[in-house]
DRENDO-1510 file (C-alpha; in Angstrom, 1 decimal, always signed):
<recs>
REC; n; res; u; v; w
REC; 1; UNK; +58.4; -98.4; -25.8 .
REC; 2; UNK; +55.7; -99.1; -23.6 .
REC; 3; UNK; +55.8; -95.9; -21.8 .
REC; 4; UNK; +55.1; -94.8; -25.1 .
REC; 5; UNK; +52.1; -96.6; -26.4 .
REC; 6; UNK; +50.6; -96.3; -22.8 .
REC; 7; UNK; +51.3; -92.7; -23.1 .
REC; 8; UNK; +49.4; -92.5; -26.6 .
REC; 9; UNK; +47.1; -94.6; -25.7 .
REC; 10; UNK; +45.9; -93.0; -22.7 .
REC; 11; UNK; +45.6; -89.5; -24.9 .
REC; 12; UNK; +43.6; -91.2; -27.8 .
REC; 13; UNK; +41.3; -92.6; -25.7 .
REC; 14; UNK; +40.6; -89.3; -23.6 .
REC; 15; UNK; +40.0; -87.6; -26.7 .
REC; 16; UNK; +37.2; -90.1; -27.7 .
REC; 17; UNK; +35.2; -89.8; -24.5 .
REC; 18; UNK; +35.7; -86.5; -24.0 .
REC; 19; UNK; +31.9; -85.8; -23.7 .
REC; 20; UNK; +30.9; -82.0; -25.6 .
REC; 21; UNK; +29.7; -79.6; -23.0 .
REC; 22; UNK; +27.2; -77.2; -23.6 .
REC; 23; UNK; +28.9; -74.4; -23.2 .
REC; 24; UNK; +30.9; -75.5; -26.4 .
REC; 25; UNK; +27.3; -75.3; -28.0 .
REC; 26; UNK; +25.4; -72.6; -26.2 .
REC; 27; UNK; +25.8; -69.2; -24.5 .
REC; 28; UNK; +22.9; -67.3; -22.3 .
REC; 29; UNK; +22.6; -63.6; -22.4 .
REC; 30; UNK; +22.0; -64.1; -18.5 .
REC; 31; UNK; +21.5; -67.3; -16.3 .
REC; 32; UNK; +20.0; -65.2; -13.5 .
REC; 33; UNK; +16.3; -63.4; -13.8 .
REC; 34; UNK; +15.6; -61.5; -10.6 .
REC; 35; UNK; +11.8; -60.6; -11.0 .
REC; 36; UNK; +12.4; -58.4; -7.8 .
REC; 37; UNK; +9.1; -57.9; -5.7 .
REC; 38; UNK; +5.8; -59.2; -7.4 .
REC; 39; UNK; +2.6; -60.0; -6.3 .
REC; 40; UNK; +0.9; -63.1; -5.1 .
REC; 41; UNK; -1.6; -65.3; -7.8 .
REC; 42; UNK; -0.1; -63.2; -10.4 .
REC; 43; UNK; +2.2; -64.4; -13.0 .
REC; 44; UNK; +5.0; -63.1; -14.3 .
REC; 45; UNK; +7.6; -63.9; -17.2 .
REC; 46; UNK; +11.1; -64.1; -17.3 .
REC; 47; UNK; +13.1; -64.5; -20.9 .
REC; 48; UNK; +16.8; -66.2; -21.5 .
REC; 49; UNK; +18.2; -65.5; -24.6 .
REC; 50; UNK; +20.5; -68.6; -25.7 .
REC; 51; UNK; +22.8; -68.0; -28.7 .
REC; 52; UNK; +24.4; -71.0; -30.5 .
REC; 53; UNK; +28.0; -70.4; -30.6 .
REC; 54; UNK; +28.9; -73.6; -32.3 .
REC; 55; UNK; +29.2; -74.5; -36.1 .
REC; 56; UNK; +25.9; -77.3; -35.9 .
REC; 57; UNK; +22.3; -76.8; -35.3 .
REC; 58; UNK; +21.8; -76.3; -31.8 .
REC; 59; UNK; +18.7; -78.3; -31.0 .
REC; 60; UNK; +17.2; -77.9; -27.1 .
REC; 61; UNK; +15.6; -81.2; -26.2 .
REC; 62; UNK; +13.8; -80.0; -22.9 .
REC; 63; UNK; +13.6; -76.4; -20.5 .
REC; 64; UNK; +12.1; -78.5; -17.1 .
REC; 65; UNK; +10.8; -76.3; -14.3 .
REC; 66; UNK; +12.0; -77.4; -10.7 .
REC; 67; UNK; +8.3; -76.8; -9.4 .
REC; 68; UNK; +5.0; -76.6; -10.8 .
REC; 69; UNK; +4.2; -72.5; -10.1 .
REC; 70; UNK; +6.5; -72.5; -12.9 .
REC; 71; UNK; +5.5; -73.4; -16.6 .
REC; 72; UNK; +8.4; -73.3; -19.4 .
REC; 73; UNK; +8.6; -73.0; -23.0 .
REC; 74; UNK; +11.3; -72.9; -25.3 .
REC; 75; UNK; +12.3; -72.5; -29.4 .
REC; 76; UNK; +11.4; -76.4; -30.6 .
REC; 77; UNK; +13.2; -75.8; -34.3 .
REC; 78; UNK; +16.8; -76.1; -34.5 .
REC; 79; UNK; +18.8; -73.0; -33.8 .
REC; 80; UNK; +21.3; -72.0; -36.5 .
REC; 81; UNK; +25.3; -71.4; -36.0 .
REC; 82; UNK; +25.4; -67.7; -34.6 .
REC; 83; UNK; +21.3; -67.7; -34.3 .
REC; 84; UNK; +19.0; -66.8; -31.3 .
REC; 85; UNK; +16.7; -68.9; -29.5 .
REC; 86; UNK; +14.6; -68.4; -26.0 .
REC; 87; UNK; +13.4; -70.0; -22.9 .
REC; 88; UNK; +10.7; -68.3; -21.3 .
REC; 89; UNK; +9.3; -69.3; -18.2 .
REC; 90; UNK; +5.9; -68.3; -16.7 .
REC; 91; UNK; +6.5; -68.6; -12.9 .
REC; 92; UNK; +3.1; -67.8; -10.7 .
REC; 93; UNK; +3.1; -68.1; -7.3 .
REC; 94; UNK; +0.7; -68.9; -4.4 .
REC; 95; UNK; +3.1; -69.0; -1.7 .
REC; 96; UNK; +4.8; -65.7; +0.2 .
REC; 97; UNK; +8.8; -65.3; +0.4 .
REC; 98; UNK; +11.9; -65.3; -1.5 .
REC; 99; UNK; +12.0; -67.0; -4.8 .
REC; 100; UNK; +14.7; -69.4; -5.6 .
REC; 101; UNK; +13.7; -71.5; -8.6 .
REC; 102; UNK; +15.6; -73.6; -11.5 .
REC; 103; UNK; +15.2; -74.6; -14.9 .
REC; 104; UNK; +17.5; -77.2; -16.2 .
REC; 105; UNK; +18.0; -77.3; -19.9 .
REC; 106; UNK; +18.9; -80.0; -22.2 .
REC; 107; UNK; +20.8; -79.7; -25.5 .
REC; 108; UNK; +20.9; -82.3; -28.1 .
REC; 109; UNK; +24.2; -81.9; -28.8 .
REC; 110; UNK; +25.6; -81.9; -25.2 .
REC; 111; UNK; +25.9; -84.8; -22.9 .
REC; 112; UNK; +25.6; -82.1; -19.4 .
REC; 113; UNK; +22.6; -79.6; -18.7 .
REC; 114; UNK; +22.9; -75.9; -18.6 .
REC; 115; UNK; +20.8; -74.2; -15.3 .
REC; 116; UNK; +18.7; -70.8; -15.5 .
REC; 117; UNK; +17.6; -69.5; -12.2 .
REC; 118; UNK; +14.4; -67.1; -11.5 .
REC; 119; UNK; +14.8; -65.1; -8.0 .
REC; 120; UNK; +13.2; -62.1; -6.6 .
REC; 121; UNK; +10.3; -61.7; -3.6 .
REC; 122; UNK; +6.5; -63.0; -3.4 .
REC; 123; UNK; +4.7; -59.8; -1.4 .
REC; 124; UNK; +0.6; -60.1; -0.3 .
REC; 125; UNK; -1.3; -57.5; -2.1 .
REC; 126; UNK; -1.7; -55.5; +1.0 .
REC; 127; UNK; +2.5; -55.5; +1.1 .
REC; 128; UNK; +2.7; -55.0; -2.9 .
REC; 129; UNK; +0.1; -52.3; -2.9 .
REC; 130; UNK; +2.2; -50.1; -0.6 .
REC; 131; UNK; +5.5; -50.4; -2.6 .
REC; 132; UNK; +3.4; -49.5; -5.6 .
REC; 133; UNK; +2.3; -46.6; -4.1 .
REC; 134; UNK; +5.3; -45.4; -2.3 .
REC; 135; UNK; +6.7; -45.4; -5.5 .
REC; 136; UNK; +4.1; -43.6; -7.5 .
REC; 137; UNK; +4.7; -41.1; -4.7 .
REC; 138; UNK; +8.0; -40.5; -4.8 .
REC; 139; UNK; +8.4; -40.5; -9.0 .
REC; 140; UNK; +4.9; -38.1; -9.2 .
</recs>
């Protein structure tokens, strides 16, 4: 008998702190934007789709940029069962090299965070300026 209650005890009491995730509430068209090769001091903008796949509002609290070249936004109003939403992020850089940046966004609903990462290259304009025009070559 105490096997038992021990047994049901331990089951009720995992399913009351079992903690919604949010992918139970949310679901990204992509969590990757590759801006491939873009040019120094100029800013570019990447868009995530999120789609609210539960049966409640889907409410995100806060989109937070890992770095400050990178400014965030995001749909404030709730998002309705089956509805869109976006986070876009405005990501300008001053330094040269690969990008690797993060986004971490909070849902109301969820106790965990969902991450969106922005990738791609940071060229001079002397280094930009000739990819542009290679390509305008070969496509002319």
């Amino acid at each position: 008998m105490k096997v038992v209650f021990l047994a049901f005890f331990a089951l009720v009491s995992t399913a009351l702190f079992a903690q919604p995730k949010a992918n139970d509430y949310a679901k990204f068209s992509t969590e990757n934007f590759d801006f491939g090769k873009i040019k120094q001091g100029v800013p570019v903008t990447a868009t995530f789709t999120v789609t609210n796949i539960s049966k409640e509002p889907l409410i995100i609290e806060q989109a937070a940029p890992s770095c400050g070249c990178t400014v965030s936004d995001y749909t404030k109003e709730p998002i309705a069962p089956g509805k869109t939403g976006t986070i876009k992020a405005v990501f300008n850089a001053a330094a040269l090299g690969p990008i690797n940046k993060t986004i971490t966004v909070k849902f109301a609903n969820a106790q965990d965070v969902k991450f969106v990462k922005l990738s791609g290259e940071v060229l001079d304009a002397a280094a930009y300026g000739k990819i542009k025009n290679d390509k305008s070559q070969k496509n002319g």
